[in-house]
C-alpha positions in Angstrom: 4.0 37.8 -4.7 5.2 34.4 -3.1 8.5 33.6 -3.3 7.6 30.2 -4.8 6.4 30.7 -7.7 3.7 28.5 -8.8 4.6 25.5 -11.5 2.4 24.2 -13.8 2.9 21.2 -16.3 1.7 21.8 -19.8 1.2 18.3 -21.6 0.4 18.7 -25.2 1.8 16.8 -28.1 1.0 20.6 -30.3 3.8 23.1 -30.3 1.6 25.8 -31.4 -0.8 24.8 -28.7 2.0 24.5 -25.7 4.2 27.6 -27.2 0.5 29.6 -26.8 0.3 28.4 -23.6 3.4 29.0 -21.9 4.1 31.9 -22.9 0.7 33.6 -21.5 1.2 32.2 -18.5 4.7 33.2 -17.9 3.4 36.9 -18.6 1.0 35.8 -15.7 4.4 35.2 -13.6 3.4 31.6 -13.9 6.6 29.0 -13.9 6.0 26.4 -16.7 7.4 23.4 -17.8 6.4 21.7 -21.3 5.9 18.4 -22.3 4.9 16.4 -25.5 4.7 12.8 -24.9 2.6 11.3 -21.3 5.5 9.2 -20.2 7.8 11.8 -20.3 5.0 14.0 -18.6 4.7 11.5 -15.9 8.2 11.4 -14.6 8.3 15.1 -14.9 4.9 14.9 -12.4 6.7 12.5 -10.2 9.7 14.7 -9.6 8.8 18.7 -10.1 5.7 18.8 -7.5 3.5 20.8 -9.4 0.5 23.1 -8.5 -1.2 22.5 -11.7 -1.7 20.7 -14.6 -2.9 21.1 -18.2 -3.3 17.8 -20.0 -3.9 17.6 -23.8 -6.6 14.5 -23.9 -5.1 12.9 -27.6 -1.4 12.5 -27.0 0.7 9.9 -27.8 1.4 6.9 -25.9 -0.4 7.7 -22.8 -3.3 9.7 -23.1 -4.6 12.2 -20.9 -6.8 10.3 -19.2 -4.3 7.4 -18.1 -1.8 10.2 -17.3 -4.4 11.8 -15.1 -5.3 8.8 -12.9 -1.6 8.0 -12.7 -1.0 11.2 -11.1 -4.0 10.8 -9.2 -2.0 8.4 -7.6 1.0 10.8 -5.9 -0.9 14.2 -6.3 -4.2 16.3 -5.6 -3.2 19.0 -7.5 -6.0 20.8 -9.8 -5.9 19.1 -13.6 -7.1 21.2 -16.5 -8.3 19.4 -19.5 -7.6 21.0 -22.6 -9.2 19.0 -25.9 -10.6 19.2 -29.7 -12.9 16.3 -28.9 -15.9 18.5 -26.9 -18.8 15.6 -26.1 -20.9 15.3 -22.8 -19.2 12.3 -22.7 -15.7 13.1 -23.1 -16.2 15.7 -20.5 -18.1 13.4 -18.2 -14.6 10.8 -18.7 -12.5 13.3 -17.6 -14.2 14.7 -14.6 -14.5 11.0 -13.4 -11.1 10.0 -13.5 -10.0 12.9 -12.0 -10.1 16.1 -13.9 -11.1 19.3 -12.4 -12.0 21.1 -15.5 -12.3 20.7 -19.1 -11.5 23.4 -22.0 -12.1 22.6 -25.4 -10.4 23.9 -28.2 -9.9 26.1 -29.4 -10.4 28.2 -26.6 -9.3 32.0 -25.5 -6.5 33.3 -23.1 -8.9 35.0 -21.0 -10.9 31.8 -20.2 -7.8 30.4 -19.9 -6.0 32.3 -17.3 -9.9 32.8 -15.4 -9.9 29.0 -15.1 -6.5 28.7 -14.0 -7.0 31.4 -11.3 -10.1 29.7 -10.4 -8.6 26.3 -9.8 -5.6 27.8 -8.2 -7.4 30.0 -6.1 -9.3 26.1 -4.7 -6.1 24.8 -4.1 -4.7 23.6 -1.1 -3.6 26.4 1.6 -0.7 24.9 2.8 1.1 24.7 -0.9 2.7 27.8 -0.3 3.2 27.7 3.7 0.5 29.7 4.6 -2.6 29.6 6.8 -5.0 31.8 6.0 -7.4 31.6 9.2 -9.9 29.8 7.4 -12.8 28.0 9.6 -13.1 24.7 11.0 -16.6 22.7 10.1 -17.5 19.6 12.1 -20.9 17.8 11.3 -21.8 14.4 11.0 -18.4 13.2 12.3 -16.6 14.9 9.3 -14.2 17.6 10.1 -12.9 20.2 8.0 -10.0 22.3 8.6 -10.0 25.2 5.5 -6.9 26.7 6.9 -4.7 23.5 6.8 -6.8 21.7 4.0 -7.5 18.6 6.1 -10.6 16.5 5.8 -11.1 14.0 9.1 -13.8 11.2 9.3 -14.0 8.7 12.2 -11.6 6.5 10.6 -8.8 9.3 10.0 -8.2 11.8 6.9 -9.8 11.6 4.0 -7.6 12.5 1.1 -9.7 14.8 -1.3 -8.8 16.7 -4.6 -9.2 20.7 -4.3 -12.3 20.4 -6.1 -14.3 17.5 -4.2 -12.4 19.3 -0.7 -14.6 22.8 -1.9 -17.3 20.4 -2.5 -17.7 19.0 0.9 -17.0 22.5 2.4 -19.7 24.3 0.7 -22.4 21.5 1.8 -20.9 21.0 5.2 -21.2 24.9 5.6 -24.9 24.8 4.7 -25.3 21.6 6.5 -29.3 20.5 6.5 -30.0 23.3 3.9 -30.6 22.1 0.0 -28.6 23.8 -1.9 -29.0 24.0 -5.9 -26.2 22.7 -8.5 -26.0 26.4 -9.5 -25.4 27.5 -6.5 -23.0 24.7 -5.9 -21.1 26.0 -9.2 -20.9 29.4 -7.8 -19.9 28.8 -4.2 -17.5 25.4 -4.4 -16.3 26.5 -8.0 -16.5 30.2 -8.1 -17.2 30.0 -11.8 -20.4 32.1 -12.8 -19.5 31.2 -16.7 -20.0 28.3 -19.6 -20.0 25.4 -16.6 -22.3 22.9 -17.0 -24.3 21.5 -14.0 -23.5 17.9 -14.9 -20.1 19.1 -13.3 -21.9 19.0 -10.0 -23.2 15.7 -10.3 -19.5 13.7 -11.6 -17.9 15.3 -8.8 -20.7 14.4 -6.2 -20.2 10.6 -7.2 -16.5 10.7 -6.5 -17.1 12.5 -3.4 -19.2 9.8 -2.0 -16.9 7.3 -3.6 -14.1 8.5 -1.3 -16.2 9.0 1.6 -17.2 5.1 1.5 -14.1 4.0 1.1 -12.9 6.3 3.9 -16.3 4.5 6.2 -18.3 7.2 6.1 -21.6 6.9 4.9 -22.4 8.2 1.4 -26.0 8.7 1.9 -24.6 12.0 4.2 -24.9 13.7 1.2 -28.3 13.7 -0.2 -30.1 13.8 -3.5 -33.0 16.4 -3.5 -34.6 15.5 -6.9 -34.8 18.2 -9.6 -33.2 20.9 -7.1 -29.7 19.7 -5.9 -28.0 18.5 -3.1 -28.2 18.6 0.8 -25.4 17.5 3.4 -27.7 15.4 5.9 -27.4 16.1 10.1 -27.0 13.3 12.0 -28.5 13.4 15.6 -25.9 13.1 18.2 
């Protein structure tokens, strides 16, 4: 086991709800902090450099979504949705402004904990020091270290989320091949249950997002209608 353990932020306005949580995953050898209200959440973001967090969407003050895009701001780490209100659309919100997953309630500790691991296991390499020999992909004038977790266009890095970073990987990887939102969900998520493929699509549009802002063209990744997606070769 590392010796830095890693910390996750619970943010829920429910004792019942954050007792549940923090206590299973403590017996995961998880190290969790607890909060009830977004701005006290927030300054607890801004100072304790957390691997994770789990936001409550309804909380008081601040809700989930503001205090996800504010942390947006400092952090990449993975954000876990956890909410009663269980629409395509509230779903869709979250993954847009940010979110890397969303768990309705009531939900089960074994989902819970699998989607933890699952986001973890995405996250940046260098969190805990290490470099795990990972490979470098270049195409297109995009370069991807998966050992450091860098992203490098033309114009410098690109700063990515785990999620959109696994993304771009997996369609860099297969670079010219078209590869299907299901198999997008299996290889960039590693989840093979109760994910929807819409998923794919949110986190596409913020990936190009980023990519134009960073001067890359969007259009590198392509639209295959009614299949999936396809990173595009550019001729040298």
């Amino acid at each position: 086991m590392s010796d830095n353990p890693t910390r996750i932020l619970v943010v829920d306005d429910e004792s019942s709800i954050t007792d549940f949580v923090s206590y299973n995953l403590r017996k995961e050898d998880y190290e969790v902090d607890v909060a009830s209200d977004g701005e006290v959440a927030l300054d607890m973001a801004k100072r304790g450099n957390y691997d994770l967090y789990i936001l409550d969407v309804m909380l008081p003050g601040m809700d989930g979504y503001e205090l996800c895009r504010r942390i947006r701001s400092f952090s990449n780490a993975p954000v876990l949705f956890l909410s009663a209100r269980d629409t395509e659309l509230d779903k869709v919100v979250g993954l847009e402004i940010g979110g890397d997953d969303y768990l309705a309630k009531p939900f089960g500790v074994r989902e819970l904990i699998a989607r933890i691991k699952a986001l973890l296991r995405r996250a940046p390499a260098e969190s805990n020091g290490e470099n795990l020999g990972e490979e470098v992909i270049e195409a297109s004038g995009i370069r991807i270290d998966e050992g450091m977790h860098v992203v490098e266009g033309p114009n410098g890095p690109i700063d990515l989320t785990p999620r959109e970073f696994e993304l771009l990987a997996t369609l860099m990887r297969h670079a010219g091949k078209v590869l299907s939102r299901d198999q997008l969900l299996r290889d960039a998520w590693g989840w093979e249950y109760l994910v929807e493929t819409k998923t794919v699509d949110t986190h596409v549009k913020r990936l190009r997002d980023k990519l134009e802002a960073a001067g890359v063209d969007p259009g590198l990744i392509e639209t295959v209608r009614g299949y999936g997606y396809r990173f595009k070769l550019m001729k040298a």
